[in-house]
GUTI-748471 format. One record per residue: residue in three letters; x, y, z of N, C-alpha, C, CB in turn. Coordinates in steps of 0.2 Angstrom, whole numbers, padded with zeros to 4 digits, always signed. Glycine has a CB too. Example, Ala and Ser with C-alpha at 12.3 -4.5 7.8 and 13.67 -1.06 7.14 Angstrom:
BEGIN
ala+0066-0028+0039+0062-0022+0039+0066-0016+0039+0057-0022+0045/ser+0064-0011+0035+0068-0005+0036+0064+0000+0039+0070-0003+0029/
END
This chain:
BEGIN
unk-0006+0191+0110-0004+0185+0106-0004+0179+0110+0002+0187+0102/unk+0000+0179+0116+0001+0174+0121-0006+0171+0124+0006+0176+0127/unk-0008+0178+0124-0014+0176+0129-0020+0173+0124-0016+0182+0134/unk-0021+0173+0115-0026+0169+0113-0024+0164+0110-0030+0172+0109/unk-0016+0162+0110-0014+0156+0110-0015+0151+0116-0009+0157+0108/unk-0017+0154+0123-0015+0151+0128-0026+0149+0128-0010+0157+0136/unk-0031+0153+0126-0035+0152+0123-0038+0148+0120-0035+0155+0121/unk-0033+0146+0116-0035+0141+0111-0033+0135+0113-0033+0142+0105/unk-0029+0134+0117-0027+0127+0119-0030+0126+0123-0021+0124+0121/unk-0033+0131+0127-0038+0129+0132-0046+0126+0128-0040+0138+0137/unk-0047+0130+0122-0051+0127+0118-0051+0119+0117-0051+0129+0113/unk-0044+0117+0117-0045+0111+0113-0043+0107+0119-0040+0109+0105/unk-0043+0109+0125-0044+0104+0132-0051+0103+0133-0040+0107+0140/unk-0055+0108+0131-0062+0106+0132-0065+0102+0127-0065+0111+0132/unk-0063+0103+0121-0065+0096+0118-0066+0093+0116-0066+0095+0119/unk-0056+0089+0119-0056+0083+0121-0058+0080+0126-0053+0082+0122/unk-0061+0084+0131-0065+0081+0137-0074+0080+0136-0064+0088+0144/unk-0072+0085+0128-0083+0082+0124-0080+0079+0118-0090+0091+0121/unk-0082+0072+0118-0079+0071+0113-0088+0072+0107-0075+0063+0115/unk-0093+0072+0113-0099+0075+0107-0098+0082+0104-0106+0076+0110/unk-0094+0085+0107-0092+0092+0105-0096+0098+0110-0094+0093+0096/unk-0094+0105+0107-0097+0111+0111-0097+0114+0107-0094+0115+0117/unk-0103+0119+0110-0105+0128+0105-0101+0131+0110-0115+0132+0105/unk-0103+0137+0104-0099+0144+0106-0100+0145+0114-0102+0152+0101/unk-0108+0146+0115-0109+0148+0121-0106+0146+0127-0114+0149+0121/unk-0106+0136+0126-0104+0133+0131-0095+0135+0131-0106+0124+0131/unk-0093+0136+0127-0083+0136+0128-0084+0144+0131-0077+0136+0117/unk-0087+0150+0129-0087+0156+0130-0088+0155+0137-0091+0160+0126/unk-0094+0151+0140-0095+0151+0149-0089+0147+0150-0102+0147+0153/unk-0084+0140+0148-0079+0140+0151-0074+0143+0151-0079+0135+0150/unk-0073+0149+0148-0067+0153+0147-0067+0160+0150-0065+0153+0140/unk-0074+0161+0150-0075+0167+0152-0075+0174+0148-0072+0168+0156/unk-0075+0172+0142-0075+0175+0138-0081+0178+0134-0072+0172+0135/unk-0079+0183+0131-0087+0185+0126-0087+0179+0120-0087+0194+0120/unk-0092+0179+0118-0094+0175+0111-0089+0176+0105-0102+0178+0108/unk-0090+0182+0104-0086+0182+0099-0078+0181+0099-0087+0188+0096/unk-0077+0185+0104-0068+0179+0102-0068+0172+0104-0060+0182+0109/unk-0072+0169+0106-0072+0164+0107-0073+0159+0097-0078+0164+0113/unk-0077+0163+0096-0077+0162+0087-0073+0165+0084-0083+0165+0083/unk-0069+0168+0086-0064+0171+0081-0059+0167+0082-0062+0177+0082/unk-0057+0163+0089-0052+0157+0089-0055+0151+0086-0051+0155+0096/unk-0061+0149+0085-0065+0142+0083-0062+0145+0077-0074+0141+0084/unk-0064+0150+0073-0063+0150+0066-0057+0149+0063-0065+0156+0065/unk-0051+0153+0068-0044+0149+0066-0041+0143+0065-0041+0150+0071/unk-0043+0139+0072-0045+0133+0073-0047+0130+0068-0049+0132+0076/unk-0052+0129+0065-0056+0128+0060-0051+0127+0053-0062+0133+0059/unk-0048+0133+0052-0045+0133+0045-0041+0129+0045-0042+0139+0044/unk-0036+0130+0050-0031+0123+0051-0031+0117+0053-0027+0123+0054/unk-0038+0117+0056-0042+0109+0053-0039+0105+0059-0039+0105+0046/unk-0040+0111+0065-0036+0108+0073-0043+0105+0075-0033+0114+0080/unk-0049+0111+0073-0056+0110+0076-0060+0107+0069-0059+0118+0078/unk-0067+0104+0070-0070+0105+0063-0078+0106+0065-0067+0097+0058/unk-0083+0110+0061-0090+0110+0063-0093+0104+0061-0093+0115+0061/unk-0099+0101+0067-0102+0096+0064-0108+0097+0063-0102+0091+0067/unk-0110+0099+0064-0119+0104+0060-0120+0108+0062-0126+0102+0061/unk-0126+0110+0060-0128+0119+0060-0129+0122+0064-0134+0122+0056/unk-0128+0120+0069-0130+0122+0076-0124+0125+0079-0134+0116+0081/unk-0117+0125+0076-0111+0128+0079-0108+0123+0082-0113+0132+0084/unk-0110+0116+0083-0107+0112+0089-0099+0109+0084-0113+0105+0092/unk-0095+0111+0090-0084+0110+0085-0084+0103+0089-0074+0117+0090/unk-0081+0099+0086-0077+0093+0089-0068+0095+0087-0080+0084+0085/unk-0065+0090+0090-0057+0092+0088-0058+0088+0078-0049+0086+0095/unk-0053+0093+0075-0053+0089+0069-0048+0083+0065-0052+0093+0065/unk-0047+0084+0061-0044+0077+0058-0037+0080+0058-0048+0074+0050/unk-0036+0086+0060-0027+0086+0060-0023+0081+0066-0025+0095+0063/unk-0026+0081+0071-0023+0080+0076-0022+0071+0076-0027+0084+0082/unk-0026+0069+0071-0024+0061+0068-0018+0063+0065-0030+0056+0061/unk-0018+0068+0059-0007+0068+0057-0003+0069+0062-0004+0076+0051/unk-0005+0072+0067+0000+0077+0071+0002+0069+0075-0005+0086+0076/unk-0004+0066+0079-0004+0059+0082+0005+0054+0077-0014+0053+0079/unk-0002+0053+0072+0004+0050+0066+0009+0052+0066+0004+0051+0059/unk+0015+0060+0068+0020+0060+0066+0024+0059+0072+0020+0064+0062/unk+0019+0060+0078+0024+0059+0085+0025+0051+0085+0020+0061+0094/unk+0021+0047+0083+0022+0040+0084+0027+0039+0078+0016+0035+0084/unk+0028+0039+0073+0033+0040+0070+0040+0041+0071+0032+0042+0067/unk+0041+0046+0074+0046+0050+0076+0048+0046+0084+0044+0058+0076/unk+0045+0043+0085+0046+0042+0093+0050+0034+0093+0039+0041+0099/unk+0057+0036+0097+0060+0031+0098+0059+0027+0104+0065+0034+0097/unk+0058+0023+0103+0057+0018+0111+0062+0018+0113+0055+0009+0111/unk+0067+0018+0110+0074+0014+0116+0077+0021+0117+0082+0007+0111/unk+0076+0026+0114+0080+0034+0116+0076+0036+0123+0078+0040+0109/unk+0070+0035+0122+0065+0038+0129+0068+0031+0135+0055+0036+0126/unk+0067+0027+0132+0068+0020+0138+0074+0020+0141+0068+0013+0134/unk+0080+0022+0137+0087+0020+0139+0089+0024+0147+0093+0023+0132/unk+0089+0031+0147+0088+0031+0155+0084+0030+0161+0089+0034+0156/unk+0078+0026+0159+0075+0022+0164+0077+0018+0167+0071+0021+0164/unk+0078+0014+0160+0084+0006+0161+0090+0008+0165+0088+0002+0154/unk+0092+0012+0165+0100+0014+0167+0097+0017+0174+0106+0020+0161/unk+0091+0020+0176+0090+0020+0182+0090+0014+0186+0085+0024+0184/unk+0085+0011+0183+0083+0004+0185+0089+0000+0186+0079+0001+0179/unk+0094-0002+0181+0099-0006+0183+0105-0004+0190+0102-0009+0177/unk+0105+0005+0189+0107+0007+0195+0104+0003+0204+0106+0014+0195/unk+0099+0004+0203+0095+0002+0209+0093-0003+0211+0091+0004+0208/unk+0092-0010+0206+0091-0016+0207+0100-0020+0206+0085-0018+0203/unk+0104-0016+0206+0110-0019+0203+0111-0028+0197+0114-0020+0210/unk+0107-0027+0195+0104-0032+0188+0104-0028+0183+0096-0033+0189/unk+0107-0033+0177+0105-0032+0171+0100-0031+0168+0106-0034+0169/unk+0097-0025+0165+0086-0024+0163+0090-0025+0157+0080-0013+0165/unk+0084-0029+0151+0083-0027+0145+0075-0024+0142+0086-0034+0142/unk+0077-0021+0137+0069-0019+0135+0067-0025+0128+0068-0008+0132/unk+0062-0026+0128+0062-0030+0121+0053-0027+0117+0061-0041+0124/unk+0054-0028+0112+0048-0029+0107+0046-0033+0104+0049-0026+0104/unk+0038-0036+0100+0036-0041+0099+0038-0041+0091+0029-0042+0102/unk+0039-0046+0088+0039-0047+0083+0036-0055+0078+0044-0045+0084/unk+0030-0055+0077+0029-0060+0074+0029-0066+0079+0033-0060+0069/unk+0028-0064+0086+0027-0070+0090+0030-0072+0094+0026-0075+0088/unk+0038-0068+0091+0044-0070+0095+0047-0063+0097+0051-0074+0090/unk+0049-0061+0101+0054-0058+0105+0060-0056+0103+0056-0062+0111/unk+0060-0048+0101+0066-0046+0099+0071-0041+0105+0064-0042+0093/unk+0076-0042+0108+0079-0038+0111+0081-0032+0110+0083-0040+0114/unk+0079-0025+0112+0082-0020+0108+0086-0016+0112+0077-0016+0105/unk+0084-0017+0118+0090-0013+0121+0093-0017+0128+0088-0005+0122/unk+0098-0014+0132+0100-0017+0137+0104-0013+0142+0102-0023+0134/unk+0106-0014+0147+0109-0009+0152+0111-0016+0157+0103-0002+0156/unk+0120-0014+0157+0123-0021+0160+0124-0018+0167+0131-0023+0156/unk+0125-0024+0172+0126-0021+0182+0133-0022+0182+0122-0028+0190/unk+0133-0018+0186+0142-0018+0187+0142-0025+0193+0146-0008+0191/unk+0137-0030+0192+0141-0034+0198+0141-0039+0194+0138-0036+0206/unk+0147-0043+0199+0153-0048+0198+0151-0054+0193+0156-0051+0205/unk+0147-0055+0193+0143-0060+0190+0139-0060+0184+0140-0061+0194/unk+0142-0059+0178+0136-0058+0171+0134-0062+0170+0138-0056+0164/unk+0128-0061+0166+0123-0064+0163+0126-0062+0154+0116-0062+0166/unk+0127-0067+0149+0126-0067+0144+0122-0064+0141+0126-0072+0142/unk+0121-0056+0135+0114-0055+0131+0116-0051+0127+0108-0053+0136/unk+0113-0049+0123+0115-0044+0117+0108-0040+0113+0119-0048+0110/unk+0108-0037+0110+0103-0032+0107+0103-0037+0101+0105-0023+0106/unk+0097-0038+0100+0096-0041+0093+0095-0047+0092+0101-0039+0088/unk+0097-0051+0101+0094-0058+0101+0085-0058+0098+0094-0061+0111/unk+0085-0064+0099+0078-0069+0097+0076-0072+0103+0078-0074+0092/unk+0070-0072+0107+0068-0077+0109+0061-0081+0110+0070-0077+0113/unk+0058-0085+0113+0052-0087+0111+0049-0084+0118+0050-0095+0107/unk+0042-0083+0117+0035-0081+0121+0036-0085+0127+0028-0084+0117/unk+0035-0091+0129+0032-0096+0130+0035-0098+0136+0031-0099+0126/unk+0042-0095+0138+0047-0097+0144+0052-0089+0147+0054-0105+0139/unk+0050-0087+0143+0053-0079+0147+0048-0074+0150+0056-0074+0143/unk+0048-0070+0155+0047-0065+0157+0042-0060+0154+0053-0064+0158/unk+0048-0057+0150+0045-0054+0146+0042-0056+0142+0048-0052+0144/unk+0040-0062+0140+0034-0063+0134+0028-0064+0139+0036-0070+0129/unk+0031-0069+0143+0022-0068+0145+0020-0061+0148+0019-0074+0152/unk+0024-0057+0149+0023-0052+0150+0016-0048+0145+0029-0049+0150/unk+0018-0049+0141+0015-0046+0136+0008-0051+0131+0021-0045+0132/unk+0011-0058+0133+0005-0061+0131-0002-0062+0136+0008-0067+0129/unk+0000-0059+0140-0005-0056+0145-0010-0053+0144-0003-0053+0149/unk-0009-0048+0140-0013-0044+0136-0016-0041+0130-0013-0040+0138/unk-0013-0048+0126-0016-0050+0122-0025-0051+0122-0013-0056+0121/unk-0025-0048+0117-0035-0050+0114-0035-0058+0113-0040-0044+0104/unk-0040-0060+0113-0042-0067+0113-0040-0071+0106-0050-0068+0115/unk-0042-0066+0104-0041-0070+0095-0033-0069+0094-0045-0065+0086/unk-0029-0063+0097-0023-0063+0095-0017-0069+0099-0022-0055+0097/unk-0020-0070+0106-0019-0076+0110-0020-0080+0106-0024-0076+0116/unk-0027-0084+0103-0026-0088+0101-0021-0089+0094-0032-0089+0100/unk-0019-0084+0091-0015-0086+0085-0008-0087+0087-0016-0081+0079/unk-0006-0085+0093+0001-0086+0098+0002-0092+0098-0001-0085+0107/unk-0004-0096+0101-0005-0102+0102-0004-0108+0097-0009-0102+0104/unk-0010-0104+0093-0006-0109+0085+0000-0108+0084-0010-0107+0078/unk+0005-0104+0085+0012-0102+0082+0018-0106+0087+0013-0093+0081/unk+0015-0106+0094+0020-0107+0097+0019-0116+0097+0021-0102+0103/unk+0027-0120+0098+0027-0126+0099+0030-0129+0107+0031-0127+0095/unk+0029-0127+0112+0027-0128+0119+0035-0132+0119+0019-0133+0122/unk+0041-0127+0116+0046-0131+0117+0049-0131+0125+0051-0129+0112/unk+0053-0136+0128+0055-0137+0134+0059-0134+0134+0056-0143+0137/unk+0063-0129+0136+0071-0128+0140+0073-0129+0144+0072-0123+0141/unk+0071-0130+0149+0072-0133+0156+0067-0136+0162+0074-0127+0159/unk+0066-0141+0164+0065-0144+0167+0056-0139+0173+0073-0146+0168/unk+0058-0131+0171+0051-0129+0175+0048-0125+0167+0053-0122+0184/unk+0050-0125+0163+0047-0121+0156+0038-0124+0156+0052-0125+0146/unk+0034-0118+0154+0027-0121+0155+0027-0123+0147+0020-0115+0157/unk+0024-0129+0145+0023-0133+0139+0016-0134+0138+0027-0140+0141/unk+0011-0133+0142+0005-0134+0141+0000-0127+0141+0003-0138+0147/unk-0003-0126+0136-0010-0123+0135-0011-0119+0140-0014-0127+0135/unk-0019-0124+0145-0021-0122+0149-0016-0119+0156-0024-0127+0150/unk-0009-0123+0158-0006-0118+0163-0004-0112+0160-0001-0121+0167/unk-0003-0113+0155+0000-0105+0154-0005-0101+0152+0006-0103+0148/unk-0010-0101+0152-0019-0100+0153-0017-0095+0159-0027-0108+0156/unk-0016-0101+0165-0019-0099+0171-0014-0096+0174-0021-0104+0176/unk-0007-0095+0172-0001-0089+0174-0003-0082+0170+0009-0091+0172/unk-0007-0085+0165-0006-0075+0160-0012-0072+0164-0009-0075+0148/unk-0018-0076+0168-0023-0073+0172-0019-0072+0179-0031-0077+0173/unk-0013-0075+0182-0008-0073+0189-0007-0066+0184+0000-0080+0191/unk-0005-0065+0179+0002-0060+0179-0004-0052+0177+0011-0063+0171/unk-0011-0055+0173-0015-0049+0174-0017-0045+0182-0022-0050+0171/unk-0018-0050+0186-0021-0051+0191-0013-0045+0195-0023-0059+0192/unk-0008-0048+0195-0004-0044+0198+0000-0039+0194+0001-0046+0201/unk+0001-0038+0190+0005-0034+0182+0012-0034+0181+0004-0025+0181/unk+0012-0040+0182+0019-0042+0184+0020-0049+0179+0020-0044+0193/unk+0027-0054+0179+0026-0059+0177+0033-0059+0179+0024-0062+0171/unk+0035-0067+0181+0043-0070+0183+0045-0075+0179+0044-0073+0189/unk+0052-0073+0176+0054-0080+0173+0058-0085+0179+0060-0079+0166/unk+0055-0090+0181+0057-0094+0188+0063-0101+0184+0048-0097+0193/unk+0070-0099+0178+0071-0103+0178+0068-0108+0171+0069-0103+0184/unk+0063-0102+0168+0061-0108+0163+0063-0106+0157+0051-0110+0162/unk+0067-0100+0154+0072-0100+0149+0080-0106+0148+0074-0095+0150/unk+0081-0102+0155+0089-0105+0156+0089-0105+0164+0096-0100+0153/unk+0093-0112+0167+0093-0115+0171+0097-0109+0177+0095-0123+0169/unk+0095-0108+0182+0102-0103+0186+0100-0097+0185+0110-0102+0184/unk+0093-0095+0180+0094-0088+0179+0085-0086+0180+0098-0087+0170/unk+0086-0083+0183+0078-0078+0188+0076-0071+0183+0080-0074+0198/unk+0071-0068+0183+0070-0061+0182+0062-0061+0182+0074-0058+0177/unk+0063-0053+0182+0054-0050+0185+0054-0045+0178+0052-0043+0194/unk+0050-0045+0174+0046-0042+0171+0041-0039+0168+0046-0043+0170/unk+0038-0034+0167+0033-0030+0167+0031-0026+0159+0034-0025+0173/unk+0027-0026+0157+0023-0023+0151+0025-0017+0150+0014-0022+0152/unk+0024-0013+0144+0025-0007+0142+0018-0005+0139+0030-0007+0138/unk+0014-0002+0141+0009+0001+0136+0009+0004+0133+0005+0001+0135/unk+0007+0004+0127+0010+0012+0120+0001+0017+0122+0011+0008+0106/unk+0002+0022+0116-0003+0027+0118-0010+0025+0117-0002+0033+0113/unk-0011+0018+0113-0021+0015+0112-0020+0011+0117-0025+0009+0105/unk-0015+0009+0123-0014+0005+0130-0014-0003+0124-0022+0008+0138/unk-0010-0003+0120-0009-0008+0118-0002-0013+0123-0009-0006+0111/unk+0000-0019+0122+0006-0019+0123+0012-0022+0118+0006-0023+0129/unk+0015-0017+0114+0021-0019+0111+0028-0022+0112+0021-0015+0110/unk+0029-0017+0120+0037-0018+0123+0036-0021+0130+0041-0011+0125/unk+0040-0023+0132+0040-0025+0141+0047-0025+0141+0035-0034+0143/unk+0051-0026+0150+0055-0025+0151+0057-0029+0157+0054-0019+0151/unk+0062-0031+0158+0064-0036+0162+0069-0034+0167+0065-0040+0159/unk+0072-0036+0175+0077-0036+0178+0079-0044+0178+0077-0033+0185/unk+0087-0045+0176+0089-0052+0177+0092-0053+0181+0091-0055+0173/unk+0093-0061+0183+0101-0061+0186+0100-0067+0187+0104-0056+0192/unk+0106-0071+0193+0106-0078+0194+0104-0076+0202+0115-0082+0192/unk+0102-0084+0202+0095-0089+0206+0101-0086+0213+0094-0100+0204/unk+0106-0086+0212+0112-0084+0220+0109-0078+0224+0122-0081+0217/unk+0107-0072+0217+0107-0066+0218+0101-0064+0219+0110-0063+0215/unk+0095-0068+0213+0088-0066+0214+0085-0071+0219+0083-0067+0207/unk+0086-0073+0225+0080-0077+0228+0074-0072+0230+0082-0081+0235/unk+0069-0076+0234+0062-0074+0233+0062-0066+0234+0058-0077+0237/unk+0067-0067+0242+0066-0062+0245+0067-0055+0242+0069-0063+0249/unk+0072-0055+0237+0076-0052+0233+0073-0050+0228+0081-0055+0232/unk+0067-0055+0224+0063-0057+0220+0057-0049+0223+0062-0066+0221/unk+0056-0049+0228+0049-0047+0229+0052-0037+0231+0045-0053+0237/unk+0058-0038+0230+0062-0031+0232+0058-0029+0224+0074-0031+0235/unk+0060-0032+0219+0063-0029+0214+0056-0029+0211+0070-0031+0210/unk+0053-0031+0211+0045-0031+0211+0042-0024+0206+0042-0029+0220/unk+0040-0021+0214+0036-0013+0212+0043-0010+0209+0033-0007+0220/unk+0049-0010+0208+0056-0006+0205+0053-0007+0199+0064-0009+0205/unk+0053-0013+0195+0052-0015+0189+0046-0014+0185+0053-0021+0190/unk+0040-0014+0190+0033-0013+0187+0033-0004+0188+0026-0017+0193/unk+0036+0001+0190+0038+0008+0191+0041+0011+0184+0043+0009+0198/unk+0046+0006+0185+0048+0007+0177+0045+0006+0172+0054+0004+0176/unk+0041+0000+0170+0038+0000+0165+0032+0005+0163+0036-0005+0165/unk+0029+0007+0170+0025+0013+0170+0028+0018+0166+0025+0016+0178/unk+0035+0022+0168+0037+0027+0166+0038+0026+0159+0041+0028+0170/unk+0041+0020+0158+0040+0019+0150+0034+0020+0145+0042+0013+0148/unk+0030+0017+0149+0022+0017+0148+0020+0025+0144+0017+0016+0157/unk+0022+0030+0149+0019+0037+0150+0023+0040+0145+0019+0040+0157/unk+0031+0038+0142+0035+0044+0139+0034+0044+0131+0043+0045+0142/unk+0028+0033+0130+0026+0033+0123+0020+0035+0122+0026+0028+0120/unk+0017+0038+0128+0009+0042+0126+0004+0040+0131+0005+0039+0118/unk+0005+0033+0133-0001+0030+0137-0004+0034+0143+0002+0023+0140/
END
């Protein structure tokens, strides 16, 4: 029993690796198997609609179950349940406050957060708002934006000032979202709120879209450059790991 269950998943790693599909014979030479149990698993397969036949010749692709089965892990999957102890490794290590955020309608929703035990807080809460266009985390994410989705950003957003280094123009925030592809990173230097630094990095879900991104903050005393370039690969490591535990 173990061993034509262990069979059959071996079936369906093959293919996924064809996505034109395979006959009997070619799965039977990768398994080493005779023909016929190799059809007698297809046939299983088949019924429950893991496998499905595409013409008369024998050749299986995977079937249209494994679109529900997709459907109900993304459903079921919590971002901030998977995320929360990365963040909590993360803010061990960089001794910074990490928040995770998600996009919403252009703006920036905070969903979760993991406070530093040093002396010095930073103000924040789950369920803030903020805009795109002066944090971290947004250009994070507006980075990898498709072009038409980029463009409708643009129409939405109003290049409001916060502070005195906040990008306000178009074209330069053009030319930092190609900086932050180019390194997979992005910094808020300062252009939210005045005193206040952080590195942030992308999240990409299972189509390698980008939904979530994730940030280390803190004050300009504590992030200088140098300090800035420590927490770097920490921060882009972490978003990796979040990356991988929604599918990507």
């Amino acid at each position: 029993m173990v061993q034509s269950v262990d069979r059959a998943m071996i079936i369906l790693d093959c293919l996924k690796e064809s996505p034109k599909g395979l006959g009997v014979t070619d799965l039977s030479k990768k398994l080493g198997v005779a023909k016929s149990t190799v059809h007698r698993l297809l046939s299983t397969l088949e019924k429950h609609r893991y496998v499905k036949k595409v013409n008369n010749e024998g050749i299986y692709q995977l079937g249209l179950k494994f679109l529900e089965m997709n459907h109900a892990v993304m459903e079921n999957m919590n971002i901030v349940e998977l995320a929360h102890p990365i963040l909590d490794e993360l803010t061990k290590t960089v001794a910074e406050i990490t928040h995770l955020v998600m996009l919403e309608n252009f703006e920036l929703v905070y969903i979760d957060k993991v406070e530093s035990t040093s002396t010095i807080r930073i103000y924040s809460q789950t369920g803030r708002r903020a805009p795109m266009h002066c944090t971290g985390v947004g250009k994070a994410m507006a980075a990898y934006f498709p072009e038409k989705k980029l463009e409708r950003f643009f129409s939405h957003t109003d290049w409001k000032a916060f502070t005195p280094y906040t990008i306000t123009k178009e074209e330069d925030f053009r030319a930092e979202l190609d900086r932050i592809r180019e390194k997979g990173y992005s910094l808020d230097d300062e252009e939210h709120e005045e005193g206040i630094r952080c590195v942030a990095a992308p999240v990409f879900n299972h189509q390698g879209e980008v939904q979530y991104a994730i940030s280390a903050t803190g004050p300009t005393n504590r992030m200088n450059n140098k300090r800035i370039e420590e927490i770097i690969p920490l921060v882009k490591k972490a978003a990796y790991k979040i990356s991988k535990a929604i599918g990507y």
